[in-house]
mmCIF file of the N, C-alpha and C atoms, coordinates in Angstrom:
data_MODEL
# 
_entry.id   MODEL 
# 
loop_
_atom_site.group_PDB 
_atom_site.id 
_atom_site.type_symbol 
_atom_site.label_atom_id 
_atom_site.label_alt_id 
_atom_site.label_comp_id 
_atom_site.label_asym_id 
_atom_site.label_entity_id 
_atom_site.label_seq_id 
_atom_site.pdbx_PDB_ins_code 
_atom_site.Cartn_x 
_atom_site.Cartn_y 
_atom_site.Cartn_z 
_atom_site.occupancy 
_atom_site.B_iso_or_equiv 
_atom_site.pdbx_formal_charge 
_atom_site.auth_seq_id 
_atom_site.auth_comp_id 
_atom_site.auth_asym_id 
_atom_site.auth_atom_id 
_atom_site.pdbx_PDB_model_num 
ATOM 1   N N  . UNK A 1 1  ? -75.196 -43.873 89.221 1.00 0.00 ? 1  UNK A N  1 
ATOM 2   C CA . UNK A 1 1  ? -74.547 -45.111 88.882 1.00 0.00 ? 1  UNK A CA 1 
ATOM 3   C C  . UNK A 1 1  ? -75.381 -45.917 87.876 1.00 0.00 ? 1  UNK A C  1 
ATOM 4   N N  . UNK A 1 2  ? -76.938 -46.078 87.893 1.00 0.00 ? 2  UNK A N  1 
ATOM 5   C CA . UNK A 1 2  ? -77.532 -46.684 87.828 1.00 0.00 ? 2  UNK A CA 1 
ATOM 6   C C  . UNK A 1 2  ? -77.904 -46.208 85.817 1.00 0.00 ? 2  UNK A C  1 
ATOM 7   N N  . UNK A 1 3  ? -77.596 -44.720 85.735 1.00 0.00 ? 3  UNK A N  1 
ATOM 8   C CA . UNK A 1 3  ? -77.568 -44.096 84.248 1.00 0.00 ? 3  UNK A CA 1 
ATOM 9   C C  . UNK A 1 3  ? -76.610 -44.617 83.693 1.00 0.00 ? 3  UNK A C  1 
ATOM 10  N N  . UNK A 1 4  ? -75.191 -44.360 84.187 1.00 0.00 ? 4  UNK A N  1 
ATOM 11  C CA . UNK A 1 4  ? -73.729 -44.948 83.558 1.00 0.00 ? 4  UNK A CA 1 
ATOM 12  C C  . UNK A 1 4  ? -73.803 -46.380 83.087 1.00 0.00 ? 4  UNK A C  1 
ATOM 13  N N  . UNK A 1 5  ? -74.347 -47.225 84.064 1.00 0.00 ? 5  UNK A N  1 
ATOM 14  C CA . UNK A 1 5  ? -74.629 -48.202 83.333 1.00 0.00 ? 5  UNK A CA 1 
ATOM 15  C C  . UNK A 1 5  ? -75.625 -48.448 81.865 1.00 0.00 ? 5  UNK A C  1 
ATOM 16  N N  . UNK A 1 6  ? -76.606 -47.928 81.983 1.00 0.00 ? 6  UNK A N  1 
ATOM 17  C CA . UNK A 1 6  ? -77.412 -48.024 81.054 1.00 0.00 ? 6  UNK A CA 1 
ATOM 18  C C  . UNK A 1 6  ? -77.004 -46.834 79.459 1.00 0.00 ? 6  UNK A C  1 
ATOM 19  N N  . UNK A 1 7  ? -76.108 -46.422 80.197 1.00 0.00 ? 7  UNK A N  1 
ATOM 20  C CA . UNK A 1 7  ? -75.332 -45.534 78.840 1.00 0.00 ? 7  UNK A CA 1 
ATOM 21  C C  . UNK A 1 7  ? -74.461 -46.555 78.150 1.00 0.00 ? 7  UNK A C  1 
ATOM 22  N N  . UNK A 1 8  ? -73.763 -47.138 79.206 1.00 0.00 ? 8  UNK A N  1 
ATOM 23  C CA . UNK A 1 8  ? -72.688 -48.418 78.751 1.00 0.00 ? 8  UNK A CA 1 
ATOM 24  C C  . UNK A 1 8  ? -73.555 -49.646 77.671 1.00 0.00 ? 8  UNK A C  1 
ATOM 25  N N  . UNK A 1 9  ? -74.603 -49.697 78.108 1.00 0.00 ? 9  UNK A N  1 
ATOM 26  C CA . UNK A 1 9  ? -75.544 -50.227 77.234 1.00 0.00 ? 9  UNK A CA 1 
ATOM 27  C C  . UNK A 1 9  ? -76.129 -50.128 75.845 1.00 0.00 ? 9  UNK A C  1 
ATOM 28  N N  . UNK A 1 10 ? -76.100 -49.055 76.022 1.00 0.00 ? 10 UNK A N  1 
ATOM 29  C CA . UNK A 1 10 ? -76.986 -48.174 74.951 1.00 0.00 ? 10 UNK A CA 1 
ATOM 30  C C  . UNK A 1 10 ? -75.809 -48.017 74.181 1.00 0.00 ? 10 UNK A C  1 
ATOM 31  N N  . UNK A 1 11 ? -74.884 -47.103 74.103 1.00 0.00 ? 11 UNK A N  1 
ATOM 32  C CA . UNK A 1 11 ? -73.735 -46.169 73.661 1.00 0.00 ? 11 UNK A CA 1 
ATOM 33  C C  . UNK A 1 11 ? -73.393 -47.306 72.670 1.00 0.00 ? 11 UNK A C  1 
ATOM 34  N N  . UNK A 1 12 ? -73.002 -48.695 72.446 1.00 0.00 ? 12 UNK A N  1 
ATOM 35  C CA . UNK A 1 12 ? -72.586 -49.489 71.638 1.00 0.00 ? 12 UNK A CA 1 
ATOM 36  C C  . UNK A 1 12 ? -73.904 -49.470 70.356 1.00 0.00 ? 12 UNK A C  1 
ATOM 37  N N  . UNK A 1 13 ? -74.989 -49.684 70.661 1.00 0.00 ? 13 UNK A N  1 
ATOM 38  C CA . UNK A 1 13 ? -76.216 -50.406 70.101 1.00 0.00 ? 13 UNK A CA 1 
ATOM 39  C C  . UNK A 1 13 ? -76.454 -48.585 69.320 1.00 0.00 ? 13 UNK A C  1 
ATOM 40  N N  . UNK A 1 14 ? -76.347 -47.237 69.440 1.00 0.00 ? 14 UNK A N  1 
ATOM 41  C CA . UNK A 1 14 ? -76.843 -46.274 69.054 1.00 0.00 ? 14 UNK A CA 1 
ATOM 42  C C  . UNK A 1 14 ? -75.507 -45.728 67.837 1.00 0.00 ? 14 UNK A C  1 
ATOM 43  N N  . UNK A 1 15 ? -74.244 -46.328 68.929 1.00 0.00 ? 15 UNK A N  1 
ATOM 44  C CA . UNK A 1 15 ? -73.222 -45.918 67.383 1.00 0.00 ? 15 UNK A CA 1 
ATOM 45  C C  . UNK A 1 15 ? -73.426 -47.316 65.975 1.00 0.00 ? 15 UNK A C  1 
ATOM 46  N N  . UNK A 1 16 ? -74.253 -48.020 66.445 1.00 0.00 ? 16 UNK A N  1 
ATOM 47  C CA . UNK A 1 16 ? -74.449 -49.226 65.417 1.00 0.00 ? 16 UNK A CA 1 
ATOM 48  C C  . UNK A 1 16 ? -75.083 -48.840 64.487 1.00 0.00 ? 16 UNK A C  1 
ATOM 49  N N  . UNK A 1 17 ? -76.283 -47.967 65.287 1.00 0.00 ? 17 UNK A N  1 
ATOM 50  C CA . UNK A 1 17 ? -77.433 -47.170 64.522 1.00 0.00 ? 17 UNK A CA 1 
ATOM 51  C C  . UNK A 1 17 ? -76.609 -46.568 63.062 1.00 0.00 ? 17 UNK A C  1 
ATOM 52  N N  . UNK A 1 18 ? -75.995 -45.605 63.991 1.00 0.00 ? 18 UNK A N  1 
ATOM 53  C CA . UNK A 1 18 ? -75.297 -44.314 63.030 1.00 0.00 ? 18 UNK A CA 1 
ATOM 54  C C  . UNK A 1 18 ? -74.698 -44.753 62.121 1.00 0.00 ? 18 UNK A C  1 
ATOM 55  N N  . UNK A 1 19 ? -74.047 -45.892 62.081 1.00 0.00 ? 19 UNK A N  1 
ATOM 56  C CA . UNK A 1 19 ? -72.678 -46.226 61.315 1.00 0.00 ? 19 UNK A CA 1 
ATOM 57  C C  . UNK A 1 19 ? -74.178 -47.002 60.056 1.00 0.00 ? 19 UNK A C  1 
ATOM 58  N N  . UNK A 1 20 ? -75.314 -47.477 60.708 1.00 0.00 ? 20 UNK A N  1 
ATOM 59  C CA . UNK A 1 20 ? -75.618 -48.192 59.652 1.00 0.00 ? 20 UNK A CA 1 
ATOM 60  C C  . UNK A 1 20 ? -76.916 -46.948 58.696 1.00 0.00 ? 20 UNK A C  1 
ATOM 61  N N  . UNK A 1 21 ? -77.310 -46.156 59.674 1.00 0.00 ? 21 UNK A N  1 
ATOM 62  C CA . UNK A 1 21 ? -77.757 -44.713 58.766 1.00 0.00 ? 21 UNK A CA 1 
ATOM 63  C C  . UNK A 1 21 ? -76.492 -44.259 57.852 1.00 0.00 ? 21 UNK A C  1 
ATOM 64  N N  . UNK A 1 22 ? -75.567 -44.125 57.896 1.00 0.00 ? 22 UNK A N  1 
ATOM 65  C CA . UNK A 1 22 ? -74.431 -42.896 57.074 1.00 0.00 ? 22 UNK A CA 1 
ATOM 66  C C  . UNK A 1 22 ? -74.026 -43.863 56.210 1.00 0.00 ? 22 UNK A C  1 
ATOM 67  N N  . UNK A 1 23 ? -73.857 -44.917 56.445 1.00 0.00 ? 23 UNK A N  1 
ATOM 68  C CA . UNK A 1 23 ? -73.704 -46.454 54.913 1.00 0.00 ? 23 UNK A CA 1 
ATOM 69  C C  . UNK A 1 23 ? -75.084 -46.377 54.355 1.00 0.00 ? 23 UNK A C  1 
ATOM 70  N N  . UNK A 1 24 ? -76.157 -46.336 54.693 1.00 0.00 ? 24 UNK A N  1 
ATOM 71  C CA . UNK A 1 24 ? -77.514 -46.103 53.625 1.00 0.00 ? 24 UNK A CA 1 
ATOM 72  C C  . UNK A 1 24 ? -77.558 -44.953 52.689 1.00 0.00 ? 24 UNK A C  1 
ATOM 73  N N  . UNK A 1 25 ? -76.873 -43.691 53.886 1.00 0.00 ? 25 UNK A N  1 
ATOM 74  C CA . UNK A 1 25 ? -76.764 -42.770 53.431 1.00 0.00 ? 25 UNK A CA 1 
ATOM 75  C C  . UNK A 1 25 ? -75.943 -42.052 52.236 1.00 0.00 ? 25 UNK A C  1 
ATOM 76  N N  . UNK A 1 26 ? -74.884 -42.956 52.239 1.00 0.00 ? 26 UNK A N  1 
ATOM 77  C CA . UNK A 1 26 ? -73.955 -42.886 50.714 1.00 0.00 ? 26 UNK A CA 1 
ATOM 78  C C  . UNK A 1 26 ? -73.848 -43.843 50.202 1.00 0.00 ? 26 UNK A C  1 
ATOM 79  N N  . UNK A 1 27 ? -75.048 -44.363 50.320 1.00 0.00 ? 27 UNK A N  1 
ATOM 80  C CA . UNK A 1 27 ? -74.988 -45.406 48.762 1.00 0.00 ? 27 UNK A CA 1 
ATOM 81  C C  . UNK A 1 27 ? -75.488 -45.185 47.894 1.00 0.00 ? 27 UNK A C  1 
ATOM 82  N N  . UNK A 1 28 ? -76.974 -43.865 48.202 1.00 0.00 ? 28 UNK A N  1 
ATOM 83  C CA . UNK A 1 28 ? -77.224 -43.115 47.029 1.00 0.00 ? 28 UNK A CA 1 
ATOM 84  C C  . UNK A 1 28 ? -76.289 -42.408 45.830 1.00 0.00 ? 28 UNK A C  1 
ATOM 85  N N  . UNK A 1 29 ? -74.839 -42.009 46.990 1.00 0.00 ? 29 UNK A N  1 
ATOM 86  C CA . UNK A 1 29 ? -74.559 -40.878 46.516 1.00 0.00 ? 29 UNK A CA 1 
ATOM 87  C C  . UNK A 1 29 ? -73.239 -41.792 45.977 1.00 0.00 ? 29 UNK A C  1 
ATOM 88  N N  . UNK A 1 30 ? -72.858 -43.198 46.209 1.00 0.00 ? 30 UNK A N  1 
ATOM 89  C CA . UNK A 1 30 ? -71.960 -43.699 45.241 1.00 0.00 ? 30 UNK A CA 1 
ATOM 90  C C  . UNK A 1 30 ? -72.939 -44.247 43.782 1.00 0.00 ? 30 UNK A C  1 
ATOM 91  N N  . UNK A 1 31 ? -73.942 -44.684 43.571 1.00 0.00 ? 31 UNK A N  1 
ATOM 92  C CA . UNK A 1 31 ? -74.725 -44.761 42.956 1.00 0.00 ? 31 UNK A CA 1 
ATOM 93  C C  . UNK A 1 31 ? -74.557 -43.425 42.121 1.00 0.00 ? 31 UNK A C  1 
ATOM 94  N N  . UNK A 1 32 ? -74.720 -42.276 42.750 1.00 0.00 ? 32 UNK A N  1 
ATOM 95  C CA . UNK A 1 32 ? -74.670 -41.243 41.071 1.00 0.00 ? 32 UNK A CA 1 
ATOM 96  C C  . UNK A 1 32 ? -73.567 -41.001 40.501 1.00 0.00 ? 32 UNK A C  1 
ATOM 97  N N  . UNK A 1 33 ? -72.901 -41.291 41.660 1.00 0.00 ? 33 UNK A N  1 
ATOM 98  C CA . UNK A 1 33 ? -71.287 -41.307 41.191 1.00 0.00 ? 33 UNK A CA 1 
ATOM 99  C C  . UNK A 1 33 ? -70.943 -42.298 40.036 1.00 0.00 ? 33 UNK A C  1 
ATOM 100 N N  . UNK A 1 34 ? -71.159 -43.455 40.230 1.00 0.00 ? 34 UNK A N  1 
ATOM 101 C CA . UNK A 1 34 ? -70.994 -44.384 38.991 1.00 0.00 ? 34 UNK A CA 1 
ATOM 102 C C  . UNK A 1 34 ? -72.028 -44.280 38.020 1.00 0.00 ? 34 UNK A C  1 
ATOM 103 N N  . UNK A 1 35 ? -73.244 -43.638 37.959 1.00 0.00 ? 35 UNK A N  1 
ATOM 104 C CA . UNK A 1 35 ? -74.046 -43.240 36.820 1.00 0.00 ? 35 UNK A CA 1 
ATOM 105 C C  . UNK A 1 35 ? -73.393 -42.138 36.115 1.00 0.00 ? 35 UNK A C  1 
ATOM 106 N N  . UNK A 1 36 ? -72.324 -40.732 36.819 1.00 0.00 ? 36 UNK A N  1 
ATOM 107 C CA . UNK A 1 36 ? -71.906 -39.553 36.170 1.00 0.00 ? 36 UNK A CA 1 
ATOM 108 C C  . UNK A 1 36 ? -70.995 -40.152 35.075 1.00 0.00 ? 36 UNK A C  1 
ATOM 109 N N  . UNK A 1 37 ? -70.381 -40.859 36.250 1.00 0.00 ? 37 UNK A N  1 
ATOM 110 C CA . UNK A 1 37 ? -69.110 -42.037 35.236 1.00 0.00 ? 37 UNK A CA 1 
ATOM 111 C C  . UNK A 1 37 ? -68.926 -42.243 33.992 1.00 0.00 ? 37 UNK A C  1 
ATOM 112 N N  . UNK A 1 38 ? -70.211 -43.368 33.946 1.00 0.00 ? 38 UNK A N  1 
ATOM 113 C CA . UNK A 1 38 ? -70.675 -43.747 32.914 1.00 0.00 ? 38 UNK A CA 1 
ATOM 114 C C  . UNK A 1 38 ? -70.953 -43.179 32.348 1.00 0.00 ? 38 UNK A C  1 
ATOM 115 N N  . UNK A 1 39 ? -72.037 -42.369 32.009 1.00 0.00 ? 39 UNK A N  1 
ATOM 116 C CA . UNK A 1 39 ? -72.461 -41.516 31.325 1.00 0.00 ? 39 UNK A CA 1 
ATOM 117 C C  . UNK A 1 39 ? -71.207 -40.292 31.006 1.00 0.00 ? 39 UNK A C  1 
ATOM 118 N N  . UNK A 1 40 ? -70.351 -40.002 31.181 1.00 0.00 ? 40 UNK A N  1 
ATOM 119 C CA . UNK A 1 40 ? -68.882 -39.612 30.749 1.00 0.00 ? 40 UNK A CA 1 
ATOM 120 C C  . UNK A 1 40 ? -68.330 -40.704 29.955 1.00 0.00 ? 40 UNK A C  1 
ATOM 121 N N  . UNK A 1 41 ? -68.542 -41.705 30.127 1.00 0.00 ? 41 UNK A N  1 
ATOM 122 C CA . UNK A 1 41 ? -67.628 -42.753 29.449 1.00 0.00 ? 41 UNK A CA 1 
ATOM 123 C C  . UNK A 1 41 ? -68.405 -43.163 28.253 1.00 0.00 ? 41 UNK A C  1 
ATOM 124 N N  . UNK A 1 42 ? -69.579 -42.704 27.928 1.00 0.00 ? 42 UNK A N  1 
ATOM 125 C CA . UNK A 1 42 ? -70.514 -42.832 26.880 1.00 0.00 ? 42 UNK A CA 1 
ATOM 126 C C  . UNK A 1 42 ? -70.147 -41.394 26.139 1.00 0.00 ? 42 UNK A C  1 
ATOM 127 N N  . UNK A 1 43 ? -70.408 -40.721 26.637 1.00 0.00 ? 43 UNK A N  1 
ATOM 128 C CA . UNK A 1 43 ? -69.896 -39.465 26.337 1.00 0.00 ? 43 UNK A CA 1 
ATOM 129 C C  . UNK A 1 43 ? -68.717 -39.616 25.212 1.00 0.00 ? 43 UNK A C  1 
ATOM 130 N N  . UNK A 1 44 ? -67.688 -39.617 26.211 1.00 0.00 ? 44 UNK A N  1 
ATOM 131 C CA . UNK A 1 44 ? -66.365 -40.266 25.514 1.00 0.00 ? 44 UNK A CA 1 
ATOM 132 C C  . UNK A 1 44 ? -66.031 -41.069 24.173 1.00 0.00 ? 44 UNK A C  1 
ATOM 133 N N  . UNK A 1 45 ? -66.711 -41.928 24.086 1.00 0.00 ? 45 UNK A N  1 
ATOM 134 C CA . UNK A 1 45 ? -66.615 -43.093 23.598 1.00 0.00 ? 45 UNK A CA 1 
ATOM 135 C C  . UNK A 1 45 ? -67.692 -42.161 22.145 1.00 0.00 ? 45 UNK A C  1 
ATOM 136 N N  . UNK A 1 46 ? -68.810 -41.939 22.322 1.00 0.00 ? 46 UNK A N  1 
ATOM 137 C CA . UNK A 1 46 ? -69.792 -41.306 21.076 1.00 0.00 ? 46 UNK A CA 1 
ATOM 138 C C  . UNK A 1 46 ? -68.619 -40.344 20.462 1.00 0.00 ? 46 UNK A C  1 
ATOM 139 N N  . UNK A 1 47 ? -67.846 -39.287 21.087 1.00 0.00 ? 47 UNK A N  1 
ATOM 140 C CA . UNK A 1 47 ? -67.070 -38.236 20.632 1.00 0.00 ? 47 UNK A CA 1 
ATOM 141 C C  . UNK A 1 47 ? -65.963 -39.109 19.401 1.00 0.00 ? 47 UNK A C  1 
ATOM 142 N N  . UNK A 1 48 ? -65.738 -39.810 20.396 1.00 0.00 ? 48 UNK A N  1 
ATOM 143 C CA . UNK A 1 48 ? -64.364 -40.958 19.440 1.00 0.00 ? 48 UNK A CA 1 
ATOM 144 C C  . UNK A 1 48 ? -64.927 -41.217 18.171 1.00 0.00 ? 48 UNK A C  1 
ATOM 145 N N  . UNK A 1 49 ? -66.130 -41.827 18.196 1.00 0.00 ? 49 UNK A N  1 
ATOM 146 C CA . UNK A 1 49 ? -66.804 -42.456 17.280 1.00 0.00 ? 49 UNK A CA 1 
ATOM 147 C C  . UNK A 1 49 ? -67.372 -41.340 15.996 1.00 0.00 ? 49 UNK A C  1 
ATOM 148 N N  . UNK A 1 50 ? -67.753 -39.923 16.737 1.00 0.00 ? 50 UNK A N  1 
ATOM 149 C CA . UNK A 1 50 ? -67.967 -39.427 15.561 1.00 0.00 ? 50 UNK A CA 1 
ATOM 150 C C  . UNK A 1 50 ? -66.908 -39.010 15.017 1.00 0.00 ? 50 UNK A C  1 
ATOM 151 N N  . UNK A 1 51 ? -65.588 -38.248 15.561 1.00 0.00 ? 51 UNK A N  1 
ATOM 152 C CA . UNK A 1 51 ? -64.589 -37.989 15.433 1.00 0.00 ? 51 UNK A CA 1 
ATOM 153 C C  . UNK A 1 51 ? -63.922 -38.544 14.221 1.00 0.00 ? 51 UNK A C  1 
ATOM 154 N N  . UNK A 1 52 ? -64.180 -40.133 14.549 1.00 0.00 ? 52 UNK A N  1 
ATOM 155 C CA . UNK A 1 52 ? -63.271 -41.009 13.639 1.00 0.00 ? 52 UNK A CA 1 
ATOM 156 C C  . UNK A 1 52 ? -64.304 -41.197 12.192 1.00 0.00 ? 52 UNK A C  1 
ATOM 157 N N  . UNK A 1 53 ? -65.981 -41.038 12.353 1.00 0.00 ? 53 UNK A N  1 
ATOM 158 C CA . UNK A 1 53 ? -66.486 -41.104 11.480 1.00 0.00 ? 53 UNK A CA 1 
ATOM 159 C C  . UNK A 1 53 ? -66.813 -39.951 10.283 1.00 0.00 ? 53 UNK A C  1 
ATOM 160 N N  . UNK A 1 54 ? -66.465 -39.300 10.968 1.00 0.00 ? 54 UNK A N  1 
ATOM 161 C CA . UNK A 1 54 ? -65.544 -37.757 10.165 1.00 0.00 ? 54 UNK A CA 1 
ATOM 162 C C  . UNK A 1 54 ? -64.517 -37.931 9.508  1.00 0.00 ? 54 UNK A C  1 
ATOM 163 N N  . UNK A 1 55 ? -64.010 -38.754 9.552  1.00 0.00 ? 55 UNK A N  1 
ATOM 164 C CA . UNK A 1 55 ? -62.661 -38.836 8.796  1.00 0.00 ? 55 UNK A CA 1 
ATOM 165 C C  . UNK A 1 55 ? -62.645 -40.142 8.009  1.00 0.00 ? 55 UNK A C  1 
ATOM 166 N N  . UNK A 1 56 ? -63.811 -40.957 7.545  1.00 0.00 ? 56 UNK A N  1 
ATOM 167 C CA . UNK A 1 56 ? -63.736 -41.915 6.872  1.00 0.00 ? 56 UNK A CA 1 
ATOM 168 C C  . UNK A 1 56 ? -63.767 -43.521 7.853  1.00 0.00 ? 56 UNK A C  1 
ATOM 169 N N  . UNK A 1 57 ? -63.219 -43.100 9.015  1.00 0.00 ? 57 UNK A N  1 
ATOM 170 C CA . UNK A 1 57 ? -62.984 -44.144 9.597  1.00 0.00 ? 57 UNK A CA 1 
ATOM 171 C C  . UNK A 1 57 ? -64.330 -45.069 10.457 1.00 0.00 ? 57 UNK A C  1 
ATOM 172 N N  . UNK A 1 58 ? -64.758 -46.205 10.284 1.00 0.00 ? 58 UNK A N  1 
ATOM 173 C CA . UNK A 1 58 ? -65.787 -47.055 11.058 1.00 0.00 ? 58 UNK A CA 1 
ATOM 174 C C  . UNK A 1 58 ? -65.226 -47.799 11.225 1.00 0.00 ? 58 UNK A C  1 
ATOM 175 N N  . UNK A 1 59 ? -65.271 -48.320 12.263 1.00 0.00 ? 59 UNK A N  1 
ATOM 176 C CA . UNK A 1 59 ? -65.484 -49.178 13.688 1.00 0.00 ? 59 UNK A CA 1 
ATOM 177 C C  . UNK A 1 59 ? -67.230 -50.164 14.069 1.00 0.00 ? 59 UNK A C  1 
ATOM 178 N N  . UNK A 1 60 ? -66.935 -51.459 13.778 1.00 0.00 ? 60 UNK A N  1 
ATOM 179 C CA . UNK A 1 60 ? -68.139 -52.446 14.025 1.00 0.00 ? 60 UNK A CA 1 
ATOM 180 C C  . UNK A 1 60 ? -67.963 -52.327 15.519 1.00 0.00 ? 60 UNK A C  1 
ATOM 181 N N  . UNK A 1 61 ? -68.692 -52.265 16.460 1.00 0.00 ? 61 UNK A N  1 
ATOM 182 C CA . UNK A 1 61 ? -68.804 -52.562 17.934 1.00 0.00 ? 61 UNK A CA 1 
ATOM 183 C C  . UNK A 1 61 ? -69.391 -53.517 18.341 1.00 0.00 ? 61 UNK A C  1 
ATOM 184 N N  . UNK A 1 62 ? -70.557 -54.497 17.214 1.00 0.00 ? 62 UNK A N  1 
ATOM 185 C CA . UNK A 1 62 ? -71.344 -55.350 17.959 1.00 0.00 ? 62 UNK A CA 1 
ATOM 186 C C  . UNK A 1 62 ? -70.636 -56.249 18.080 1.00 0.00 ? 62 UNK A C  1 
ATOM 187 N N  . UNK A 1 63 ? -71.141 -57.426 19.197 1.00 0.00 ? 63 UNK A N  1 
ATOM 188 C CA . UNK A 1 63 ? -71.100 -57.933 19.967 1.00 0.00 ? 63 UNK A CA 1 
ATOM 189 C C  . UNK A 1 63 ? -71.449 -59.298 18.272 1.00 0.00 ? 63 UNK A C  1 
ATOM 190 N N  . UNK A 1 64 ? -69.837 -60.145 18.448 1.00 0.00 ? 64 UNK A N  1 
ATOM 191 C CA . UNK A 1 64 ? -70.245 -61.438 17.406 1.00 0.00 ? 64 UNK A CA 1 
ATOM 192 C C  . UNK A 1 64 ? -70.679 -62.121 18.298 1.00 0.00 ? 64 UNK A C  1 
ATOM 193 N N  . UNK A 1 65 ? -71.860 -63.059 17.580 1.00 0.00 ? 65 UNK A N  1 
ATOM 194 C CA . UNK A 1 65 ? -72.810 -64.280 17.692 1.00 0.00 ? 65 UNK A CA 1 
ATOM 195 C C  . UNK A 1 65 ? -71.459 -65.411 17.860 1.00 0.00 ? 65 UNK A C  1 
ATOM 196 N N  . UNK A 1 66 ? -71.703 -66.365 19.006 1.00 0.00 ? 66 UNK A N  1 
ATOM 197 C CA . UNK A 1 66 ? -70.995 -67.744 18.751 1.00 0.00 ? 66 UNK A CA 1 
ATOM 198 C C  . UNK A 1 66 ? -71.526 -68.598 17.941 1.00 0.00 ? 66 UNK A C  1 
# 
């Protein structure tokens, strides 16, 4: 009797554990996820750019001064 209780105890406080290990645990792995991203979307974006600069065409990208 005296275990059941102390499982009833525990059992809340150890799935708290877990849930907050496996959220540490993929935040690395959303982290490379939005670095692959990006780095695809740079990707992307350089291809366009030479693409179009092959053919005569430029494009200013910076950023105007107020």
């Amino acid at each position: 009797m005296n275990v059941t209780k102390l499982g009833r105890r525990i059992a809340p406080a150890l799935a708290l554990a877990a849930l907050t290990c496996g959220l540490a645990a993929c935040n690395g792995g959303l982290e490379s996820e939005g670095e692959r991203v990006n780095r695809g979307v740079k990707d992307d974006v350089r291809g366009t750019r030479d693409f179009l600069r092959d053919r005569g065409i430029t494009i200013d990208t910076r950023i105007p001064d107020r």
